[in-house]
MARLOMAR-72694 format. One record per residue (C-alpha): residue in three letters; x, z, y. Coordinates in steps of 0.1 Angstrom, whole numbers. Example, Ala and Ser with C-alpha at 12.3 -4.5 7.8 and 13.67 -1.06 7.14 Angstrom:
// residues 2
ala | 123 | 78 | -45
ser | 137 | 71 | -11
//
This chain:
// residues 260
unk | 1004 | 1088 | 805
unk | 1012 | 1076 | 840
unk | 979 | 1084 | 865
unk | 984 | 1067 | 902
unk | 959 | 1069 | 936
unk | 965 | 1043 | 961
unk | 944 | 1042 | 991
unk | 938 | 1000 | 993
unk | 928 | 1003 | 1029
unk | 907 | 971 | 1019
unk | 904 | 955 | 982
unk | 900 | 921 | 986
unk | 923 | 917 | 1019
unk | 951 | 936 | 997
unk | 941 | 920 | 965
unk | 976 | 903 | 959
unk | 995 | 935 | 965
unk | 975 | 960 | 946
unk | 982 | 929 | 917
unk | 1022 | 929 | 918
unk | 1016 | 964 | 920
unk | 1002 | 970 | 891
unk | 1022 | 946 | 866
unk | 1055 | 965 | 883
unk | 1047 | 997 | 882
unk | 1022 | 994 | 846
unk | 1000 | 1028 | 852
unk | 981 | 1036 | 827
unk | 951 | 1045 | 853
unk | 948 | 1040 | 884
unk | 926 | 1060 | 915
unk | 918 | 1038 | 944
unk | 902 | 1043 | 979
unk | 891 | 1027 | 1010
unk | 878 | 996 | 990
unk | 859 | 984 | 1019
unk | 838 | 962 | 996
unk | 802 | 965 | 982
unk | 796 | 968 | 950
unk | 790 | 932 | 943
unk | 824 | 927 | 964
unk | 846 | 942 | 942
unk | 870 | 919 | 921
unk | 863 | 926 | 886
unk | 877 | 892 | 874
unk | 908 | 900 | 889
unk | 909 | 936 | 880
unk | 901 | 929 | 843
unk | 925 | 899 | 843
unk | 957 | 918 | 852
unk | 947 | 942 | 821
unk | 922 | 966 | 837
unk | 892 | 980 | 830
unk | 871 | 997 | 858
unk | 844 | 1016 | 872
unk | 836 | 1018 | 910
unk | 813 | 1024 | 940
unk | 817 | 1002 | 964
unk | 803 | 1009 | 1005
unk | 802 | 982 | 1031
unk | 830 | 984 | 1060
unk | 844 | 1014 | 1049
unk | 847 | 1044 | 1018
unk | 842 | 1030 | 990
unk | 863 | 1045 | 955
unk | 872 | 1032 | 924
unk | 889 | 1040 | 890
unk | 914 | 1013 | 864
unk | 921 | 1021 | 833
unk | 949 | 995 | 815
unk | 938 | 982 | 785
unk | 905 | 1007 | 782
unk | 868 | 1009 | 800
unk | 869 | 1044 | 815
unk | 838 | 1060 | 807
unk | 814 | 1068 | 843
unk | 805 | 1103 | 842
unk | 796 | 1108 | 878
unk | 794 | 1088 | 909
unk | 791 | 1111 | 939
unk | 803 | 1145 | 947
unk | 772 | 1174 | 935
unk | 759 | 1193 | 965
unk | 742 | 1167 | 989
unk | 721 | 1148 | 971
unk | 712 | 1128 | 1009
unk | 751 | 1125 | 1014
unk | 751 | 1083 | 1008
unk | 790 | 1075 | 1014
unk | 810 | 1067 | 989
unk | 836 | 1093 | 982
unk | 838 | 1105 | 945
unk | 839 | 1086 | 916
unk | 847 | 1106 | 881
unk | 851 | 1086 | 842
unk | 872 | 1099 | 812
unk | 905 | 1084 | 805
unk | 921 | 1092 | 775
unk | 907 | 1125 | 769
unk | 911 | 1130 | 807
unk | 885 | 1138 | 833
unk | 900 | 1116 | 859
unk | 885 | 1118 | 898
unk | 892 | 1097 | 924
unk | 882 | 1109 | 959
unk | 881 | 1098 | 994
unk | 882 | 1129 | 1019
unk | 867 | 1126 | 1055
unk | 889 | 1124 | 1082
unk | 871 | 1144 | 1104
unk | 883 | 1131 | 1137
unk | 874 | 1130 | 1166
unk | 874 | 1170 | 1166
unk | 858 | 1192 | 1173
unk | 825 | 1175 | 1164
unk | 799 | 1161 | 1136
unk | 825 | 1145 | 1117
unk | 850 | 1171 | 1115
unk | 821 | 1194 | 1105
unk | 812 | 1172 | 1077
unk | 847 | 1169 | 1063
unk | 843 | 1210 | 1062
unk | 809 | 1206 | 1043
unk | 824 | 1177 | 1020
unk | 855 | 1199 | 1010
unk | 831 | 1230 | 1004
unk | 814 | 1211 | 979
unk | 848 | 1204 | 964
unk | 860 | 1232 | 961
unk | 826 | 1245 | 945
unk | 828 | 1212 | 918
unk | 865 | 1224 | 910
unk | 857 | 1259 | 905
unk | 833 | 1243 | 878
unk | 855 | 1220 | 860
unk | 880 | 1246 | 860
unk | 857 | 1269 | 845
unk | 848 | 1245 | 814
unk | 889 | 1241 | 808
unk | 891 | 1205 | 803
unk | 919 | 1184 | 810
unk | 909 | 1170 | 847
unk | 927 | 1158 | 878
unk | 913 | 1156 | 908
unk | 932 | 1121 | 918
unk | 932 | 1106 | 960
unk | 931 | 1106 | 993
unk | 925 | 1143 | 1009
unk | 929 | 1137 | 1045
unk | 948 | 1168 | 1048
unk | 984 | 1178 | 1056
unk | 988 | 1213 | 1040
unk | 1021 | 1226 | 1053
unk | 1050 | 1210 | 1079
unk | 1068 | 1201 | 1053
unk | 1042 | 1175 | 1048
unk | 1051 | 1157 | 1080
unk | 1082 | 1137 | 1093
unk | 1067 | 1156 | 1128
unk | 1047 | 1181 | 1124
unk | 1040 | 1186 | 1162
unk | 1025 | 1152 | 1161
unk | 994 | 1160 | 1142
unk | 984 | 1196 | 1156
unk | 955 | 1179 | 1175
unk | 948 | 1158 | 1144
unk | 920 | 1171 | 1117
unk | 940 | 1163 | 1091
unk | 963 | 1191 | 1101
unk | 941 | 1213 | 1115
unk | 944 | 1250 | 1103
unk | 904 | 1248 | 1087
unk | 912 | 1214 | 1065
unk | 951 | 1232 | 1056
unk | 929 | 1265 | 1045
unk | 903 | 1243 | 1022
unk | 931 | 1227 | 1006
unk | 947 | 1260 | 999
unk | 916 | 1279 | 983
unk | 920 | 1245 | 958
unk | 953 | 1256 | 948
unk | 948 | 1294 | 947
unk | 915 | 1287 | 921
unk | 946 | 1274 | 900
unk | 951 | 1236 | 906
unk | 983 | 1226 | 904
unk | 995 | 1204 | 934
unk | 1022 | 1180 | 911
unk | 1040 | 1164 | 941
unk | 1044 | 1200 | 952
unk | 1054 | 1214 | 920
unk | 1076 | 1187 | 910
unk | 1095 | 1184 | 947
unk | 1094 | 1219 | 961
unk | 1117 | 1219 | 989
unk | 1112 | 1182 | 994
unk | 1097 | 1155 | 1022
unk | 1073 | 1133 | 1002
unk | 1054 | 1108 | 1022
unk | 1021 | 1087 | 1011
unk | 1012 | 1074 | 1045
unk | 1029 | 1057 | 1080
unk | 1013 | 1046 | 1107
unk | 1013 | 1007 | 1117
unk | 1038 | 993 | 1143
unk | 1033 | 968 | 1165
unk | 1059 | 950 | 1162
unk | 1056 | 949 | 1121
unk | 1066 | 966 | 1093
unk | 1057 | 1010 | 1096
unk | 1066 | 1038 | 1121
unk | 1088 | 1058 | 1093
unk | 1085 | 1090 | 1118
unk | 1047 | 1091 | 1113
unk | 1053 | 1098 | 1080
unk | 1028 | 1123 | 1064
unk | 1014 | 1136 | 1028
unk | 979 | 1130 | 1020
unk | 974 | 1118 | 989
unk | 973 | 1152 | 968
unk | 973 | 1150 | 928
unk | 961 | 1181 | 915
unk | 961 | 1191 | 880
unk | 939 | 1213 | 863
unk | 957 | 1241 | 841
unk | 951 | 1225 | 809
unk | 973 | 1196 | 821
unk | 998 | 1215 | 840
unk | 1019 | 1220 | 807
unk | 1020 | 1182 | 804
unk | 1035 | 1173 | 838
unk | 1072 | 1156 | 837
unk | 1073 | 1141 | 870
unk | 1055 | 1130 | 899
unk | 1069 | 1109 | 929
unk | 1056 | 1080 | 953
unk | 1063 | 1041 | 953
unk | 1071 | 1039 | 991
unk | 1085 | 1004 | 990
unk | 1052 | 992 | 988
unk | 1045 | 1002 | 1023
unk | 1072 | 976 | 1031
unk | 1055 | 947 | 1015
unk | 1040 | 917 | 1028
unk | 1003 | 927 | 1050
unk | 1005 | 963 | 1034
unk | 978 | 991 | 1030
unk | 991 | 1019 | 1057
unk | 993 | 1040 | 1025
unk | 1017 | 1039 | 992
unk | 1007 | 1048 | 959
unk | 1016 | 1083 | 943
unk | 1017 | 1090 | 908
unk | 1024 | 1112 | 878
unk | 1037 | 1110 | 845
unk | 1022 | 1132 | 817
unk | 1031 | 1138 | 783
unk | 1012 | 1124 | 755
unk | 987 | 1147 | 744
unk | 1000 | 1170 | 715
//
């Protein structure tokens, strides 16, 4: 069972990429953000048409989250993250795959920091911490699939001292993602490459193509401990970076063994 989480950075303007994407590398789901489409925006025909199922929730301008399923319907089993119930952007999406509770999420950024926005990416990640705690508790076979917004160690950057003013490297968003781990999540990039640099997002250059020294992991794949026995590799398609109008993010992924 191959999982994947690409950040889109934009659905419909990266339709034709997320497409070739998907008939080369054939995942067997798939965990998107930063749709950048409403609801009624989203491109089912196409989706379903290249062998895809899907559920989503879609936010105008930005957020927005979304999980494929190839050849299956995932089954919606929650739309938002539980904690807020006045918290309207569209972050967390959850449906079971294959006897897999599959979430895709879309962490704040938190910048500019210090401010509102960096205190809400604190708040969001409590309440994710809190939800994981829970699902971890009932045992099942989950992953909590996306975009975190965080760097957790130098390791995780091409230059670290790039980021230090950055939330996404701040010690507070390093620490939340931490306490994840230490519940007993298993970070699979991590765990697979342990002493390597493994990169999910560039920044844009102006004159084309991606600053390769802005380099960072953000994406995180974390497995819960009833699927940690099943992992056999993890890695990220970084060529797709290079393609043709790309999303300033590459999809990760993870291969599991069929369930016993």
């Amino acid at each position: 069972m191959k999982i994947a989480t690409f950040n889109i950075n934009n659905i419909n303007k990266r339709l034709e990429n997320l497409l070739d994407w998907l008939a080369a590398a054939e995942p067997d789901v798939v965990c998107l953000q930063e749709l950048k489409a409403t609801d009624r925006q989203f491109p089912r025909s196409a989706i379903e048409a290249a062998g895809y199922g899907a559920v989503w929730r879609g936010q105008s301008t930005w957020n927005g989250v979304a999980i494929l399923a190839r050849n299956a319907e995932p089954v919606l089993t929650r739309l938002e993250l539980p904690g807020d119930p006045d918290d309207a952007q569209a972050r967390y999406i959850e449906a079971a795959v294959g006897g897999v509770l599959v979430a895709s999420l879309y962490a704040p950024n938190g910048n500019p920091q210090p401010g509102p926005k960096f205190d809400y990416k604190l708040r969001w990640f409590e309440r994710l911490i809190r939800y994981g705690q829970v699902l971890l508790q009932e045992g099942r076979p989950s992953v909590l699939w996306g975009d975190f917004n965080v760097v957790p160690t130098p390791i995780d950057a091409v230059v670290p001292r790039r980021w230090t003013g950055d939330a996404v490297y701040f010690l507070e968003s390093r620490q939340a993602y931490a306490r994840m781990l230490e519940d007993g999540w298993l970070d699979a990039i991590r765990q697979t490459h342990p002493q390597k640099g493994i990169y999910t997002y560039w920044n844009f250059s102006y004159g084309g193509g991606f600053d390769r020294s802005s380099g960072l992991r953000m994406y995180h794949l974390l497995l819960s401990p009833a699927l940690a026995g099943r992992l056999r590799n993890a890695g990220v398609d970084a060529d797709v970076r290079g393609w043709d109008k790309p999303s300033d993010h590459a999809p990760a992924w993870v291969d599991l063994d069929d369930q016993r």
